[in-house]
C-alpha positions in Angstrom: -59.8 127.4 200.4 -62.5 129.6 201.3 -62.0 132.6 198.6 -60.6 131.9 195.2 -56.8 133.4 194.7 -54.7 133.7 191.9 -51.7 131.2 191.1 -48.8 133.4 191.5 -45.2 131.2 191.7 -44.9 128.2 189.9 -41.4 126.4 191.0 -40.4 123.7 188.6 -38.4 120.6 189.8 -38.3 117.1 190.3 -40.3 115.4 192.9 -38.6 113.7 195.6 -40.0 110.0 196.2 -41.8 109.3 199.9 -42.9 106.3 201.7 -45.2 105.8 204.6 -43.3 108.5 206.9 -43.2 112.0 207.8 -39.8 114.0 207.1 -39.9 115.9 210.7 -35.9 116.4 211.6 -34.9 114.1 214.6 -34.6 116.5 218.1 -36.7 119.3 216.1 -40.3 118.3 216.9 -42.6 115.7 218.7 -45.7 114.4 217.4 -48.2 115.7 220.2 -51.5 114.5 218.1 -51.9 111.6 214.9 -54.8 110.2 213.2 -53.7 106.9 210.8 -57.1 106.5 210.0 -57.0 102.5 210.9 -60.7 101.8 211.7 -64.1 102.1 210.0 -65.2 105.1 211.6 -63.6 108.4 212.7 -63.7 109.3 216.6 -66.2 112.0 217.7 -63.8 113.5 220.2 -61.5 113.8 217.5 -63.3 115.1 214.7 -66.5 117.0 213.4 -67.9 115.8 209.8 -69.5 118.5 207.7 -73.0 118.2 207.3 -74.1 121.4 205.3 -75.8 121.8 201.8 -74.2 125.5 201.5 -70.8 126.1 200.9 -69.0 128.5 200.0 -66.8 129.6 197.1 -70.5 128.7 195.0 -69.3 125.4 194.8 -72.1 122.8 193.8 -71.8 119.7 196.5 -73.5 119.5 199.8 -71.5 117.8 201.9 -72.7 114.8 203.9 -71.9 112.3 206.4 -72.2 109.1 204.1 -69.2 110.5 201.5 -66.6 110.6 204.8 -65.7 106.6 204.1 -62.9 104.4 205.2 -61.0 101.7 202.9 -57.8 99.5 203.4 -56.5 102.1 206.5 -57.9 105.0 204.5 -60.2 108.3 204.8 -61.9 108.4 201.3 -63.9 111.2 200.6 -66.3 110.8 197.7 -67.5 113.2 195.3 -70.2 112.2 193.3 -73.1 113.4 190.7 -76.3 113.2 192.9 -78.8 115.5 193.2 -79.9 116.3 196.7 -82.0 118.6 198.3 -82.0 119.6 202.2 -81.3 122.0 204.7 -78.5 124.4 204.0 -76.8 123.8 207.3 -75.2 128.1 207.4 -77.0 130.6 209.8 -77.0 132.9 207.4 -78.8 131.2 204.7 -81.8 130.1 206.0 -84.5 127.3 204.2 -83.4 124.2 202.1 -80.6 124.3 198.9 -80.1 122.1 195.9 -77.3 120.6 194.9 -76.3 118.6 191.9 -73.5 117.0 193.7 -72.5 115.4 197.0 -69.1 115.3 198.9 -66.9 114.6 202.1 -65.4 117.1 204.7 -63.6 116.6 207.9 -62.4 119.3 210.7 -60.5 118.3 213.4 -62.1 119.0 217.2 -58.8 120.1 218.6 -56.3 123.2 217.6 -53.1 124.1 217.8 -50.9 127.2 217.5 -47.6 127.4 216.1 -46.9 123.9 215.1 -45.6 121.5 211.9 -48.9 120.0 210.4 -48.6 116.6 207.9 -50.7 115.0 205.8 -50.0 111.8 203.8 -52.7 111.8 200.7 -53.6 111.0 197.3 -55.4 113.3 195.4 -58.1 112.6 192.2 -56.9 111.8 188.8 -57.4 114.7 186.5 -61.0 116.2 186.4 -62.2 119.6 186.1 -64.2 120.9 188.9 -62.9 119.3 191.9 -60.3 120.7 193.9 -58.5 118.5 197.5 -58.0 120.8 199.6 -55.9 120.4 202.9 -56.3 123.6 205.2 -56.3 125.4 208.5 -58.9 127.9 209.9 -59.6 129.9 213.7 -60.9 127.7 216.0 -63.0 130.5 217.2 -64.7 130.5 213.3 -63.3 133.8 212.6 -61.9 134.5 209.1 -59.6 135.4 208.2 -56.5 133.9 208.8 -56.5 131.3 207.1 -53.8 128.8 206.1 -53.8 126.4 203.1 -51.3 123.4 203.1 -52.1 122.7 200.0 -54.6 122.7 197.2 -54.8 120.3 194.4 -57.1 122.2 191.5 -59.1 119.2 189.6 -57.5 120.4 186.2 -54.2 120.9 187.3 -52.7 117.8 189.4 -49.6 118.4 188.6 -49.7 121.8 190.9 -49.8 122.7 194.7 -50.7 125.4 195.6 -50.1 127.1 198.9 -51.3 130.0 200.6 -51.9 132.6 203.8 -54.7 134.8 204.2 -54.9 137.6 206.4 -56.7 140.7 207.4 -60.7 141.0 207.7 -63.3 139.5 205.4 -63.6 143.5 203.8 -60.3 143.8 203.7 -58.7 139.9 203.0 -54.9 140.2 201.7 -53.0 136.8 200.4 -49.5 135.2 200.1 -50.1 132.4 197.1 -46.8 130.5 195.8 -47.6 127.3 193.9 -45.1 124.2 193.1 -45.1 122.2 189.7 -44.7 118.3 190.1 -45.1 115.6 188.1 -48.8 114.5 188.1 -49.8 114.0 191.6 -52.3 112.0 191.4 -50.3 108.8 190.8 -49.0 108.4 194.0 -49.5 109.3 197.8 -47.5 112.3 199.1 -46.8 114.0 202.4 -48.0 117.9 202.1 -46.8 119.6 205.8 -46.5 122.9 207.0 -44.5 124.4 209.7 -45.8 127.9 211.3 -44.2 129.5 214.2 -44.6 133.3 215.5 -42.4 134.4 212.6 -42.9 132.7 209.3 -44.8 130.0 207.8 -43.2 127.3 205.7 -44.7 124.9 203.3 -42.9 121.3 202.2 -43.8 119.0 199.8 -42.4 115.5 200.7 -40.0 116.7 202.9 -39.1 119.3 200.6 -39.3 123.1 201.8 -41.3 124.8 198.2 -42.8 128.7 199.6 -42.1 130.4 202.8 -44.2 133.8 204.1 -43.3 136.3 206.6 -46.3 138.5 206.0 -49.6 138.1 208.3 -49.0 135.4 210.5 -52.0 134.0 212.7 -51.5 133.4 216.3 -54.6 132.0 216.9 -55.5 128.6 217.4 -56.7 126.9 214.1 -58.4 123.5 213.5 -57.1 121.1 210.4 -59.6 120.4 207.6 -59.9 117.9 204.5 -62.3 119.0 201.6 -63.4 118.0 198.4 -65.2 120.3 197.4 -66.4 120.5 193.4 -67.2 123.4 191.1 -65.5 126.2 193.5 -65.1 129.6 191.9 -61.3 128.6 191.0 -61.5 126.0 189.6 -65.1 126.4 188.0 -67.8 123.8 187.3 -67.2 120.2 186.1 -67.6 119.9 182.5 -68.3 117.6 179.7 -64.6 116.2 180.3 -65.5 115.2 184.0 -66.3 112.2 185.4 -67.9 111.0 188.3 -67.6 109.8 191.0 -63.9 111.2 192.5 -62.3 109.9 195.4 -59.7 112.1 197.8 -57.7 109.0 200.0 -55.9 110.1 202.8 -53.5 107.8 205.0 -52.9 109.9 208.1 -52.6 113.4 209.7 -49.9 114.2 211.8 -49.2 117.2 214.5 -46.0 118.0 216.1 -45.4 120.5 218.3 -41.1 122.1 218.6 -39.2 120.1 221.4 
């Protein structure tokens, strides 16, 4: 999430249907941490919301407290076209910022190493210059590693992407593989990772779609929901897009190997 990449593998199949469940094997792994998102507000001891007018990436939202909503059992995180000016929230860039839009971000408190991460979400319909991104960083705010579960480009929703990063911010090396699906936007659908002190594994509704044995972490990282709009990758919205965009998620799930 944090440095633009490349798309690199694109596997082409059919997407296998989901419901309201995770797809962890019986025996294999216990759920040690969940969040269904069933109330109107998200715990504190939980979770951290993003307050912060820079970004990074040069993406174009500041993201605030108000666009981290809840709806029917849902997160919603809203993008929309508002200008805003404030405080850029980043010791390193000092003063206020302007922004032409706002946005929603969420990290979790807690961290875990080696451990099968889910998330049950449904991303935007098709609109350039958003991207949802569901992804894992230190806990210590080191970077890299960093692992993506998945990212959902604003002009390609029928694509995950999924990558590792490792090495130091001079010297940053990635693992990107990507997955073709039918549009998914339409529907909700479980995005999960596995990572253990060998290899990470990335599933799409149950469905194992890129491994990587290159450049594991084994640090403690936290989870994070973004949705972030006009990141280098993706670029700036244009005429085409419109506002305002809405990332739903129904839960996160943690499970740690029996």
């Amino acid at each position: 999430m944090r440095i633009s990449r490349m798309l690199f593998i694109v596997l082409v199949a059919t997407c296998v249907s989901c419901g309201n469940h995770g797809y962890v094997p019986n025996g294999t792994y216990k759920l040690i941490w969940s969040e269904e998102f069933n109330g109107d507000s998200l715990s504190s001891r939980k979770w951290r919301i993003t307050q912060q007018g820079a970004n990074f990436n040069n993406e174009d939202q500041a993201y605030l407290k108000e666009q981290v909503r809840f709806r029917d059992g849902l997160l919603v995180l809203k993008c929309e076209k508002q200008h805003w000016d404030g405080p850029s929230g980043r010791s390193d860039i000092r003063g206020s910022v302007s922004r032409e839009y706002i946005s929603g971000e969420i990290n979790t408190r807690e961290s875990w190493k080696f451990a099968r991460i889910e998330v049950r979400a449904k991303v935007p319909p098709r609109n350039k210059g958003i991207l949802s991104a569901f992804w894992m960083t230190p806990a210590d705010r080191s970077w890299p590693p960093e692992i993506d579960i998945a990212e959902i480009l604003g002009s390609h929703v029928d694509t995950a992407v999924f990558t590792n990063h490792w090495g130091t911010p001079e010297n940053r090396t990635f693992n990107a593989s990507s997955y073709r699906n039918d549009d998914l936007s339409t529907a909700f659908h479980i995005y999960s990772v596995e990572w253990d002190e060998t290899e990470i594994r990335w599933y799409l509704d149950g469905v194992q779609r890129a491994k990587s044995t290159k450049g594991v972490p084994a640090i403690p990282m936290i989870v994070r929901i973004s949705l972030p709009v006009g990141p280098d990758w993706e670029g700036n919205p244009d005429a085409t897009s419109v506002f305002p965009q809405e990332l739903l998620v129904d839960w996160v799930r943690v499970y740690s190997r029996s």
